[in-house]
VEXVEX-461861 format. One record per residue: residue in one letter; chain; z, x, y of N, C-alpha, C in turn. Coordinates in nm, 3 decimals, decimal comma, padded with zeros to 5 digits. Layout:
<nodes>
+------+------+---------+---------+---------+---------+---------+---------+---------+---------+---------+
: code : unit :     nc3 :     nc1 :     nc2 :    cac3 :    cac1 :    cac2 :     cc3 :     cc1 :     cc2 :
+------+------+---------+---------+---------+---------+---------+---------+---------+---------+---------+
:    A :    A :       Z :       X :       Y :       Z :       X :       Y :       Z :       X :       Y :
...
+------+------+---------+---------+---------+---------+---------+---------+---------+---------+---------+
</nodes>
This chain:
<nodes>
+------+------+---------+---------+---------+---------+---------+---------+---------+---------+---------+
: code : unit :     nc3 :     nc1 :     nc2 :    cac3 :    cac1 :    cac2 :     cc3 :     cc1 :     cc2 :
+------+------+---------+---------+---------+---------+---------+---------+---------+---------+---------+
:    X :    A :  00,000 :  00,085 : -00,119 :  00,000 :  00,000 :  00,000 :  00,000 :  00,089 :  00,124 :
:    X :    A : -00,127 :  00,109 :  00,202 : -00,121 :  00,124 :  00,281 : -00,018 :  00,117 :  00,424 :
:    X :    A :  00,044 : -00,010 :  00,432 :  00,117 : -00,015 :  00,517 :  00,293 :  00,040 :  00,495 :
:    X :    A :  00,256 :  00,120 :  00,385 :  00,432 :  00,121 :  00,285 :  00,469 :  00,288 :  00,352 :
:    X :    A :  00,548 :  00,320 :  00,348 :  00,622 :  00,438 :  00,378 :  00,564 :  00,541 :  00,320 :
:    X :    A :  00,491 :  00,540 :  00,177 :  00,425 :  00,650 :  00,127 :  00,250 :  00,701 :  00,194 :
:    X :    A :  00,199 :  00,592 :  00,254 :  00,120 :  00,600 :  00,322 :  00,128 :  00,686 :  00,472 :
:    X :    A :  00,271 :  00,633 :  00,528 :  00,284 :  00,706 :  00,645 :  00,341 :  00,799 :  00,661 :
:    X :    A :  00,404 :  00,913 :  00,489 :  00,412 :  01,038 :  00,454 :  00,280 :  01,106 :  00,456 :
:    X :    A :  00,239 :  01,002 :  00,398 :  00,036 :  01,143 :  00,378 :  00,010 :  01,097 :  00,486 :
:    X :    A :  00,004 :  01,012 :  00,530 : -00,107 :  01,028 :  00,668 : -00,011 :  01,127 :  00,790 :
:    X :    A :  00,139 :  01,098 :  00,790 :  00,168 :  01,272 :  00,881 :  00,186 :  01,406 :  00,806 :
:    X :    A :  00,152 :  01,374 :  00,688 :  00,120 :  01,534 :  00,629 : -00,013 :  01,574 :  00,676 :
:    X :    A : -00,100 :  01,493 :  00,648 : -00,261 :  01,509 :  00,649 : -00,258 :  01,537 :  00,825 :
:    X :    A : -00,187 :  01,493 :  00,907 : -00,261 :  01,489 :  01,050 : -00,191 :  01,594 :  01,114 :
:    X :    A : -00,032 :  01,643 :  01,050 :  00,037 :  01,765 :  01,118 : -00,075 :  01,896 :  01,051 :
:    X :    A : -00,123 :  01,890 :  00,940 : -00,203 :  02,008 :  00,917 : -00,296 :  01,983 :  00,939 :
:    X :    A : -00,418 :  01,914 :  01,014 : -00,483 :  01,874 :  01,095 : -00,486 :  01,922 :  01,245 :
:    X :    A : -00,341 :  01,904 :  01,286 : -00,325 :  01,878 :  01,436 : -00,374 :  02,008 :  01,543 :
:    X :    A : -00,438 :  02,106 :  01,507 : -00,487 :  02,206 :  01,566 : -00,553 :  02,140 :  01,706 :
:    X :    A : -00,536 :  02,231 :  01,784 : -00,647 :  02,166 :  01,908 : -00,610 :  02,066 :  01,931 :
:    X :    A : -00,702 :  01,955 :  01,955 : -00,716 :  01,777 :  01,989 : -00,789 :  01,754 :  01,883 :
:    X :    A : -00,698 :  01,629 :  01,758 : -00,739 :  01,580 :  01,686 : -00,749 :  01,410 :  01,746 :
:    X :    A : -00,850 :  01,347 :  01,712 : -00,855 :  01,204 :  01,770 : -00,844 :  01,106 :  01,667 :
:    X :    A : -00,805 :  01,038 :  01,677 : -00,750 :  00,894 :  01,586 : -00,808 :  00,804 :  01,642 :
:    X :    A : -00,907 :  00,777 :  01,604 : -01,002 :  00,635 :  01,670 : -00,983 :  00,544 :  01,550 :
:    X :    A : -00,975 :  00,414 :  01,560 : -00,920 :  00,236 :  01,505 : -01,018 :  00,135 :  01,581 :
:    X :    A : -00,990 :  00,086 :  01,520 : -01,006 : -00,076 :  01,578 : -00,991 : -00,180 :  01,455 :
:    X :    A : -00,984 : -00,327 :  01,516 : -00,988 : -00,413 :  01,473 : -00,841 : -00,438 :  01,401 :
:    X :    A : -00,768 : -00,577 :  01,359 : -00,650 : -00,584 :  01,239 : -00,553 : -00,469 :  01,151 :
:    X :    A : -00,678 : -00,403 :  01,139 : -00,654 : -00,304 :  01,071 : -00,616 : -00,150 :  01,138 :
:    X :    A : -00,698 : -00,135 :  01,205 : -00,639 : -00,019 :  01,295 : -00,524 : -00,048 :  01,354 :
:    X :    A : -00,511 : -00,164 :  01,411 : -00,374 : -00,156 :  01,480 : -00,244 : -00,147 :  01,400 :
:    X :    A : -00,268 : -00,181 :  01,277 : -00,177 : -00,148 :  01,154 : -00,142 :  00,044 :  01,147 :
:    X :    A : -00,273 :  00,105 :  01,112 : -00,250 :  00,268 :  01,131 : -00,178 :  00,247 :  01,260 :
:    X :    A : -00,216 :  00,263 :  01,370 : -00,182 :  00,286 :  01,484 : -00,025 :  00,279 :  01,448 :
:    X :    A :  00,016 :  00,134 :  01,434 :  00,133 :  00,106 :  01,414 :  00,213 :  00,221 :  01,320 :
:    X :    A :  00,173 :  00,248 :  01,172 :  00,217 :  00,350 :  01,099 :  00,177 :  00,471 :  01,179 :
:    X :    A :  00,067 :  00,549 :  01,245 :  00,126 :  00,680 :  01,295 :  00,226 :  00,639 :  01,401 :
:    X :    A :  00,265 :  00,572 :  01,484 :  00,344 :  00,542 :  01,582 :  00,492 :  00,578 :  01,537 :
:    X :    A :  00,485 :  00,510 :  01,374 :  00,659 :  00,535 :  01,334 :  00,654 :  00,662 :  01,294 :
:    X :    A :  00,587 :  00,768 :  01,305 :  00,641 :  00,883 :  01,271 :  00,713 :  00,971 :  01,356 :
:    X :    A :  00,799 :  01,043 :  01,258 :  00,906 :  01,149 :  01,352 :  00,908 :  01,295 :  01,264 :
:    X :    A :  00,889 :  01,341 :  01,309 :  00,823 :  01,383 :  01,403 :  00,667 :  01,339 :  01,444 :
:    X :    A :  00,634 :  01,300 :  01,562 :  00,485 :  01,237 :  01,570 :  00,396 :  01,342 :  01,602 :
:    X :    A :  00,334 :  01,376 :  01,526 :  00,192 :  01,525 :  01,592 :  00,176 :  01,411 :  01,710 :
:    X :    A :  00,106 :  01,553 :  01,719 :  00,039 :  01,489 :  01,923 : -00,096 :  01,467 :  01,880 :
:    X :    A : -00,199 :  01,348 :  01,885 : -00,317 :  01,340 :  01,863 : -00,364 :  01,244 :  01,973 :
:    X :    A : -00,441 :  01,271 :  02,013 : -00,541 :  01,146 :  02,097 : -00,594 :  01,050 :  02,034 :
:    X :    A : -00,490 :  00,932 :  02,077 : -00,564 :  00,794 :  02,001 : -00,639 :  00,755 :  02,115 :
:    X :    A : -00,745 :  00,642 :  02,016 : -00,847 :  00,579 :  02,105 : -00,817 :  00,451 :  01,996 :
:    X :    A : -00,874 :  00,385 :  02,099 : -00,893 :  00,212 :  02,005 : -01,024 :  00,093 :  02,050 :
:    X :    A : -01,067 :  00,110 :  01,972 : -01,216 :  00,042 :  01,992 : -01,180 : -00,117 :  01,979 :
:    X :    A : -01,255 : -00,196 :  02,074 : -01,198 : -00,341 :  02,076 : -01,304 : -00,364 :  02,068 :
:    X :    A : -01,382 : -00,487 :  01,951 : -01,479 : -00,582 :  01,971 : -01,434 : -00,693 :  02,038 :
:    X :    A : -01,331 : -00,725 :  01,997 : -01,276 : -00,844 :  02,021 : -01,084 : -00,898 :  02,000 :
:    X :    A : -01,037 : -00,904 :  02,063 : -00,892 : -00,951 :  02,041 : -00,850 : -01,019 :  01,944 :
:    X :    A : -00,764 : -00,911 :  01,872 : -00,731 : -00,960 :  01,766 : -00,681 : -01,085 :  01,774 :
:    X :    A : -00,556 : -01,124 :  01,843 : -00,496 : -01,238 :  01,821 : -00,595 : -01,371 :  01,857 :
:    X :    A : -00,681 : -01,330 :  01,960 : -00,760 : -01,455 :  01,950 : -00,818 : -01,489 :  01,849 :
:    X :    A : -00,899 : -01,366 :  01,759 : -00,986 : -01,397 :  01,669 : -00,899 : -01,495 :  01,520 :
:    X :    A : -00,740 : -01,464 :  01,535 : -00,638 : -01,516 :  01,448 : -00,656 : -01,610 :  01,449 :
:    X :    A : -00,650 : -01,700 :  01,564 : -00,641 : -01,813 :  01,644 : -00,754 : -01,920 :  01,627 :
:    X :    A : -00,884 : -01,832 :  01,632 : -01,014 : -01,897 :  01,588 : -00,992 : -01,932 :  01,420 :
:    X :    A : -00,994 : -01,832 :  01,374 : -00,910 : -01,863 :  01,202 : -00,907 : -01,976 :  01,156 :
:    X :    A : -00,747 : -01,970 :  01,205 : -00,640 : -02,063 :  01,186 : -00,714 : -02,245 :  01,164 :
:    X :    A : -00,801 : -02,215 :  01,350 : -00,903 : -02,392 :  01,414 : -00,988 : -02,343 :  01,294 :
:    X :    A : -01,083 : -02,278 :  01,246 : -01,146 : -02,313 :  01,147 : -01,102 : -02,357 :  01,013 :
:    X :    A : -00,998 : -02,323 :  00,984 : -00,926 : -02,322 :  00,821 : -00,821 : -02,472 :  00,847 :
:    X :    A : -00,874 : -02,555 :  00,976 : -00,820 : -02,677 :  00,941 : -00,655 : -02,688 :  01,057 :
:    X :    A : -00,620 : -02,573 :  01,088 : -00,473 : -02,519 :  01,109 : -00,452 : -02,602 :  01,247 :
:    X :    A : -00,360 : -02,644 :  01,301 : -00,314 : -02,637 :  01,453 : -00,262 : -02,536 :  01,516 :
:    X :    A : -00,296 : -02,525 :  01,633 : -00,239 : -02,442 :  01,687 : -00,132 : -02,460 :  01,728 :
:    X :    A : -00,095 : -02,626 :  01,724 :  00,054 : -02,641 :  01,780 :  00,179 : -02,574 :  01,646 :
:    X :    A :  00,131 : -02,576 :  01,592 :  00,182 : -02,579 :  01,405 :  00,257 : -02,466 :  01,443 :
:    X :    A :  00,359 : -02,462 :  01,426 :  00,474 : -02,329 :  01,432 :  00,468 : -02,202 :  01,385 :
:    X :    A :  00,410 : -02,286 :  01,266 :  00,394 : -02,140 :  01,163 :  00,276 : -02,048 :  01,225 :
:    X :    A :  00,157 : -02,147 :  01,243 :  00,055 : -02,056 :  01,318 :  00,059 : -02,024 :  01,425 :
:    X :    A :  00,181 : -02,076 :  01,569 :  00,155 : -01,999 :  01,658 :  00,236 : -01,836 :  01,633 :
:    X :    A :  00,331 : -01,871 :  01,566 :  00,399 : -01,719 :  01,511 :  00,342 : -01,637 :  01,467 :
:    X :    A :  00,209 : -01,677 :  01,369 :  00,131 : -01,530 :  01,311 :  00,046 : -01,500 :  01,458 :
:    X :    A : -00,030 : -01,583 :  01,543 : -00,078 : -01,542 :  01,662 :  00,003 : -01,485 :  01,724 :
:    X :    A :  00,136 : -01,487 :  01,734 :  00,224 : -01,461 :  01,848 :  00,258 : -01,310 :  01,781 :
:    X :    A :  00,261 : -01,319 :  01,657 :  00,261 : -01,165 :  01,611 :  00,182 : -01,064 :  01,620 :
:    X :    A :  00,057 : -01,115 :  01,579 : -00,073 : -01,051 :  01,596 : -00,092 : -01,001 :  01,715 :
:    X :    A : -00,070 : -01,042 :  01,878 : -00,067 : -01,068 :  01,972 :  00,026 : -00,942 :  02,016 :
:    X :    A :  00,168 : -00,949 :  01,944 :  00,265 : -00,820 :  01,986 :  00,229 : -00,708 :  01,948 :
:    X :    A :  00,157 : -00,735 :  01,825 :  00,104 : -00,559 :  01,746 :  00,014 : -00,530 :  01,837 :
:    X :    A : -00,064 : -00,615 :  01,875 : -00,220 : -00,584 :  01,998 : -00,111 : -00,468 :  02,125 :
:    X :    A : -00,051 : -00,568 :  02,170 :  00,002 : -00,504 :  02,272 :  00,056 : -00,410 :  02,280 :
:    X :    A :  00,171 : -00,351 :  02,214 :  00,243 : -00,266 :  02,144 :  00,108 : -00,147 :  02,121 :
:    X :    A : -00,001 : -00,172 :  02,040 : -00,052 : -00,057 :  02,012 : -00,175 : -00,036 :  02,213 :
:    X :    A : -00,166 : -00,114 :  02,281 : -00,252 : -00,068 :  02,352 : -00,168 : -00,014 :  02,463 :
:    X :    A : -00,044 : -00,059 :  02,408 :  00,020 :  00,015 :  02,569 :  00,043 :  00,184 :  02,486 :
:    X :    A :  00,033 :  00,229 :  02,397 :  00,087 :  00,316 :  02,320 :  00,008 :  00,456 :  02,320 :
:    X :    A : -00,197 :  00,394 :  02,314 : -00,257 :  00,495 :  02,303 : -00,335 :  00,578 :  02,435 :
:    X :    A : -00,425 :  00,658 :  02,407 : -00,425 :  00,724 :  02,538 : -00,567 :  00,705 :  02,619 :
:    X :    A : -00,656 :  00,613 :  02,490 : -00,781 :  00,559 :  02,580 : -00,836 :  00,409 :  02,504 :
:    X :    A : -00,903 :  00,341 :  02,558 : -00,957 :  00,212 :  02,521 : -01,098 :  00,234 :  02,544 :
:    X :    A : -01,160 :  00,184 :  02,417 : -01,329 :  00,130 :  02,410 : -01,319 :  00,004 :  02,391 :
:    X :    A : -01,434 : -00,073 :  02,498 : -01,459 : -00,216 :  02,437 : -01,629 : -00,215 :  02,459 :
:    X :    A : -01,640 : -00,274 :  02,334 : -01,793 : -00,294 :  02,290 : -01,874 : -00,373 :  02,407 :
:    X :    A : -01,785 : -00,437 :  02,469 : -01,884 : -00,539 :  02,602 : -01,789 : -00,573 :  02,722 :
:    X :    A : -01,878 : -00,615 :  02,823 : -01,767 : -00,647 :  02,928 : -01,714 : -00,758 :  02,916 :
:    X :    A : -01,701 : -00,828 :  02,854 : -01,636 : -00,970 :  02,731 : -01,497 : -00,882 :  02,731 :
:    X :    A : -01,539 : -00,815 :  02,632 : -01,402 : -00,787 :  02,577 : -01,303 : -00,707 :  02,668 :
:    X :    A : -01,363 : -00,635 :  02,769 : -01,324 : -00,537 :  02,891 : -01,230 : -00,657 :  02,984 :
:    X :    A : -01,264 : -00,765 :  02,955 : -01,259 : -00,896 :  03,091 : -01,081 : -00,970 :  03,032 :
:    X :    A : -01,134 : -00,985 :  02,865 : -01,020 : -01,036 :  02,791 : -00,918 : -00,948 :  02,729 :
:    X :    A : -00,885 : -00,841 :  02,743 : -00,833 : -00,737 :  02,741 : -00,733 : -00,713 :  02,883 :
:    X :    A : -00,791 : -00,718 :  02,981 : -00,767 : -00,740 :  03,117 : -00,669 : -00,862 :  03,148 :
:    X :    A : -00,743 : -00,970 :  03,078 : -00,682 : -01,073 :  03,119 : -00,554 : -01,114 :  03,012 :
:    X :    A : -00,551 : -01,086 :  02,941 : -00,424 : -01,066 :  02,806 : -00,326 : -00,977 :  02,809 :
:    X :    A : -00,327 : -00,880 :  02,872 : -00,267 : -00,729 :  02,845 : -00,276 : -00,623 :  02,935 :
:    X :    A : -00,113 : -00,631 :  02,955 : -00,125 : -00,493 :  03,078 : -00,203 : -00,345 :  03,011 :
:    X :    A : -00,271 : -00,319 :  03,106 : -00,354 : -00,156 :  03,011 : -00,311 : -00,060 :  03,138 :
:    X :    A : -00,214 :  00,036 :  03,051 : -00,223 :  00,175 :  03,171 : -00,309 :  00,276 :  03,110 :
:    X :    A : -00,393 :  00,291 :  03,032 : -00,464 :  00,373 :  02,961 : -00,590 :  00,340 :  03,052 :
:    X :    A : -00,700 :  00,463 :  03,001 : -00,813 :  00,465 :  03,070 : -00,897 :  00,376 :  03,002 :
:    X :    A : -00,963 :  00,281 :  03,051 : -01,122 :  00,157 :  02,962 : -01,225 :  00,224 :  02,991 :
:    X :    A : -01,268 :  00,176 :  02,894 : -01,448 :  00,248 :  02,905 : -01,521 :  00,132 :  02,807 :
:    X :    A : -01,633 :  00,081 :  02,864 : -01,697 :  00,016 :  02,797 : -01,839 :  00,080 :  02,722 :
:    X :    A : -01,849 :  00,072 :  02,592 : -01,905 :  00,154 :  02,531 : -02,034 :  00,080 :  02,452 :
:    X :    A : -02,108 : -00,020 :  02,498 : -02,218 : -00,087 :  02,374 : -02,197 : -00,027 :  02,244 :
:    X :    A : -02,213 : -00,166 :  02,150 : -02,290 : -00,117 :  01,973 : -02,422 : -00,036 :  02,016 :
:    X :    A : -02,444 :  00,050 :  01,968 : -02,561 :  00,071 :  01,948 : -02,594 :  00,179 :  02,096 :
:    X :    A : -02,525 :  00,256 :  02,134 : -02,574 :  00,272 :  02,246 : -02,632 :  00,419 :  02,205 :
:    X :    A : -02,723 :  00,480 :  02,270 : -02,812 :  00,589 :  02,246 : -02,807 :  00,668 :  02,394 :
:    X :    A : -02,820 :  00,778 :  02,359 : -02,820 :  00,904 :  02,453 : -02,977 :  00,884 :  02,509 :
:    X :    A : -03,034 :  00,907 :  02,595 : -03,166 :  00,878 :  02,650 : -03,214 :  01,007 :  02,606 :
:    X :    A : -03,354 :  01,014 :  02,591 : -03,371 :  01,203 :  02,573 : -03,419 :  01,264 :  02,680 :
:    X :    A : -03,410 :  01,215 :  02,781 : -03,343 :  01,278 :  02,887 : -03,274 :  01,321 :  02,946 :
:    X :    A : -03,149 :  01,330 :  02,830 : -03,000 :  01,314 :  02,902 : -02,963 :  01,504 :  02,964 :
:    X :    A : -03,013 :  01,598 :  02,873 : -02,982 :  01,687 :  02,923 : -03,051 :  01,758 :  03,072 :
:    X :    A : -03,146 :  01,653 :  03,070 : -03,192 :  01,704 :  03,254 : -03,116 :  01,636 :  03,344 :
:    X :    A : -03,018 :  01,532 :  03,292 : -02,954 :  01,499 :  03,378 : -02,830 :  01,548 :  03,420 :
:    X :    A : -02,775 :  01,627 :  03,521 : -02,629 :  01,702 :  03,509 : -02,494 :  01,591 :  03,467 :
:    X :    A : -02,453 :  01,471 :  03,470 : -02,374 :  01,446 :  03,480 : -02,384 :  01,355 :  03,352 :
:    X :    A : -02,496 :  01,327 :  03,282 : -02,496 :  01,336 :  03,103 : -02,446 :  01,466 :  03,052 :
:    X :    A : -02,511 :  01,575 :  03,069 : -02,498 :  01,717 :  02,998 : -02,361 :  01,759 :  03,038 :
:    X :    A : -02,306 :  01,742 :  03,121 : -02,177 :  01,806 :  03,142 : -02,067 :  01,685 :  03,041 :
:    X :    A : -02,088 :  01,580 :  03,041 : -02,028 :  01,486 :  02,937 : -02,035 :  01,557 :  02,804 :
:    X :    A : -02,164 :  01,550 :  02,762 : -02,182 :  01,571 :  02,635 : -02,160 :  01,767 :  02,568 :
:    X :    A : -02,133 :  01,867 :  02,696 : -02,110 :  01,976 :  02,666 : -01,983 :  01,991 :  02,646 :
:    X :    A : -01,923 :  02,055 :  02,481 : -01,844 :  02,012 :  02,432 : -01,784 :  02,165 :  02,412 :
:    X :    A : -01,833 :  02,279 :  02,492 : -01,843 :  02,428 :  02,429 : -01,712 :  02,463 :  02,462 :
:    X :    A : -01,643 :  02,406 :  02,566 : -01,473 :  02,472 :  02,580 : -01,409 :  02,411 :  02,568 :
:    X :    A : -01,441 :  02,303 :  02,454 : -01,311 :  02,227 :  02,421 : -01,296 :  02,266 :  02,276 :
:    X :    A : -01,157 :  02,220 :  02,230 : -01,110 :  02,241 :  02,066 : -01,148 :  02,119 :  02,096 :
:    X :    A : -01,214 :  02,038 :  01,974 : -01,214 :  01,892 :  01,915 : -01,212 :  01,900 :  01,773 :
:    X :    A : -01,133 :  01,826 :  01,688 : -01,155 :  01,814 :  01,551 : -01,133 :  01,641 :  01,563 :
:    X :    A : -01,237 :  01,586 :  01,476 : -01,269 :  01,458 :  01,426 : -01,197 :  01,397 :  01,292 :
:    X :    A : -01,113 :  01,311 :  01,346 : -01,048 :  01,214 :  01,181 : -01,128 :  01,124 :  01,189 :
:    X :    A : -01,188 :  01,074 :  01,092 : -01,274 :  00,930 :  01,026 : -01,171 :  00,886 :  00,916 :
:    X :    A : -01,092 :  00,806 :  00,916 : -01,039 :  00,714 :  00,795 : -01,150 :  00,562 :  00,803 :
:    X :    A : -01,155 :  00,559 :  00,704 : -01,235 :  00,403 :  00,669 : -01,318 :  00,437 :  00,552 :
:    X :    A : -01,443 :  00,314 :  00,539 : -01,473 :  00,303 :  00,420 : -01,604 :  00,404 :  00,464 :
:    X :    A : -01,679 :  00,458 :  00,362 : -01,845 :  00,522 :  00,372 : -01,953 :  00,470 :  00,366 :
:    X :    A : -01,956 :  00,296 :  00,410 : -02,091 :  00,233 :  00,405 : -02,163 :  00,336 :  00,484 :
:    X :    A : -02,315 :  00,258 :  00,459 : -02,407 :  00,330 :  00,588 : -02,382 :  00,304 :  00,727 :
:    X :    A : -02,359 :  00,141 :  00,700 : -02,386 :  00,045 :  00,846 : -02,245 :  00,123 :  00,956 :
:    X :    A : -02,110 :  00,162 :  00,888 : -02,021 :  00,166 :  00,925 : -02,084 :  00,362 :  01,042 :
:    X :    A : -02,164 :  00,390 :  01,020 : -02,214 :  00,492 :  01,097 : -02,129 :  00,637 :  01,039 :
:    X :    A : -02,064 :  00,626 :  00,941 : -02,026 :  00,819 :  00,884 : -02,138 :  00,906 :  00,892 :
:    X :    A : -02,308 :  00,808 :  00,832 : -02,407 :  00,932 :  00,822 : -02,424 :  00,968 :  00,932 :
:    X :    A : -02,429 :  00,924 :  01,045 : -02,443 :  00,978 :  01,173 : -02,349 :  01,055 :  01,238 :
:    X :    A : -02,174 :  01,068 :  01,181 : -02,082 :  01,125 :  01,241 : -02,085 :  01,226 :  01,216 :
:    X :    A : -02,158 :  01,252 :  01,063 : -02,192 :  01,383 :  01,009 : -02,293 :  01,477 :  01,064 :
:    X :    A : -02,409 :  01,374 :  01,080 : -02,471 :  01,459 :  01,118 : -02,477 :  01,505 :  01,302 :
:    X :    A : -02,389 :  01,450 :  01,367 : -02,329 :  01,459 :  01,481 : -02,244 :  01,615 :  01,486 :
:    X :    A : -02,180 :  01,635 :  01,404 : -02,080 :  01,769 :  01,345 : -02,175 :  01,879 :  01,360 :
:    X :    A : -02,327 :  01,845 :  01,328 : -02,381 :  01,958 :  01,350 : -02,426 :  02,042 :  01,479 :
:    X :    A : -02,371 :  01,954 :  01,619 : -02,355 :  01,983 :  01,761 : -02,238 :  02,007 :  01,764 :
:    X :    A : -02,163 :  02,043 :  01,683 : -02,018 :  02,102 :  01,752 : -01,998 :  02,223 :  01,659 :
:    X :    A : -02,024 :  02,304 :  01,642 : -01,989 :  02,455 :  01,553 : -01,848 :  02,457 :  01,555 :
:    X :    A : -01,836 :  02,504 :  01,467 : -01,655 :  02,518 :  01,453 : -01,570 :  02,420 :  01,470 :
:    X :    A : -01,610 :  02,294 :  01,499 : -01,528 :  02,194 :  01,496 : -01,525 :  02,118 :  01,371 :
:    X :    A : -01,426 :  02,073 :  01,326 : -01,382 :  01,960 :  01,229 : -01,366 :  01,869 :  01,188 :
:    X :    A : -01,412 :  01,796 :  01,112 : -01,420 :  01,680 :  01,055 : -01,400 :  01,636 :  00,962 :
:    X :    A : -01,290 :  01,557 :  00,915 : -01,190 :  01,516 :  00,846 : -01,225 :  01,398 :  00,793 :
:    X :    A : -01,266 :  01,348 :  00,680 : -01,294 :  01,236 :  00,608 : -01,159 :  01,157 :  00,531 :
:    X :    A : -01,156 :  01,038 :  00,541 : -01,061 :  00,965 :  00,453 : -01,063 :  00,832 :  00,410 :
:    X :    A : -01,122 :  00,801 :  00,309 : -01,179 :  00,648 :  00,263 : -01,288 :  00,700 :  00,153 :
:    X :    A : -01,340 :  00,564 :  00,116 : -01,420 :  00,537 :  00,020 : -01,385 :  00,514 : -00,107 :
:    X :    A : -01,454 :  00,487 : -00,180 : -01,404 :  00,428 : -00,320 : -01,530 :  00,438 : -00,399 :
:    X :    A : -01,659 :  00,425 : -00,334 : -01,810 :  00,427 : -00,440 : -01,836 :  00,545 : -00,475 :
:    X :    A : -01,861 :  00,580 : -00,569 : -01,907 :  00,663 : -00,652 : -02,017 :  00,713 : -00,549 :
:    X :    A : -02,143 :  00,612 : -00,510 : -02,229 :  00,689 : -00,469 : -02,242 :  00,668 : -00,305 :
:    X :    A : -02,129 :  00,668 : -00,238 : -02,102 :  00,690 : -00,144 : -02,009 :  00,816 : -00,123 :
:    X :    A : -01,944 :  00,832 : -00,190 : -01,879 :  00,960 : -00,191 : -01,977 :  01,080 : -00,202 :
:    X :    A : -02,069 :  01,034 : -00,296 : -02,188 :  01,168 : -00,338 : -02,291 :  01,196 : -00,227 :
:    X :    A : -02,302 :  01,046 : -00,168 : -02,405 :  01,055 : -00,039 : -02,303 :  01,187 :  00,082 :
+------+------+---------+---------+---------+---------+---------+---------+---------+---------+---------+
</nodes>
């Protein structure tokens, strides 16, 4: 069980011998805010740069749920799992040290739900570097990565869609930097 105490032994074993430089912990969704939550209880806590990618608010999306599966919202029981869902949201965004949201939707409801002292950045699915970007100075100085330590954690699963083949082959613009895999379960995703 992931969310059990033996989980949040390996994951601060794995991230204190990791923690060289700036290691980043990027999440999102139900589930990330769960990690988040487990590296949070650690003590000693390595120092890592979290980020947290928002499509969409969790507790609302609970909420939508609930109206589809028949539920009220007046219903006690369900405003409590929203009202929970809702505290973990918060709790983990006041906690980390930057925010992505996929659209200005979610930039707007984020805003309007939740104090944020962290930095937002709205980031599109799908967004692409122009190939122009290095004639432009204030792309190229973004994307020049030569005096920084960065090492990369990926926990999740190894579909394609989920973008690992690209994180990989992303690794090959950073020499000497690191990248840390953790997930999967397919046979021929592991081999890919």
């Amino acid at each position: 069980d992931w969310r059990g105490p033996y989980f949040r032994f390996y994951l601060g074993s794995l991230l204190r011998r990791h923690g060289r430089g700036t290691t980043v912990l990027m999440t999102r969704d139900p589930a990330g805010l769960e990690l988040l939550r487990a590296y949070q209880s650690l003590q000693p806590r390595p120092r890592l740069c979290t980020v947290f990618e928002i499509h969409k608010l969790a507790f609302l999306t609970k909420a939508g749920h609930q109206q589809e599966r028949g539920r009220s919202l007046d219903d006690e029981t369900v405003r409590a799992k929203i009202e929970a869902r809702r505290e973990l949201e918060g709790a983990a965004y006041r906690d980390v040290d930057a925010l992505i949201c996929t659209s200005e939707n979610a930039r707007r409801l984020l805003h309007e739900h939740f104090e944020v002292r962290c930095p937002v950045r709205v980031l599109p699915n799908g967004t692409r570097i122009p190939p122009d970007a290095h004639g432009r100075p204030e792309v190229a100085a973004a994307l020049d990565d030569a005096g920084r330590d960065l090492d990369v954690l990926y926990v999740g699963q190894l579909y394609r869609w989920k973008g690992i083949d690209d994180l990989v082959q992303a690794m090959r613009h950073l020499p000497g930097r690191r990248l840390t895999v953790v997930g999967g379960n397919e046979p021929e995703d592991l081999e890919r």
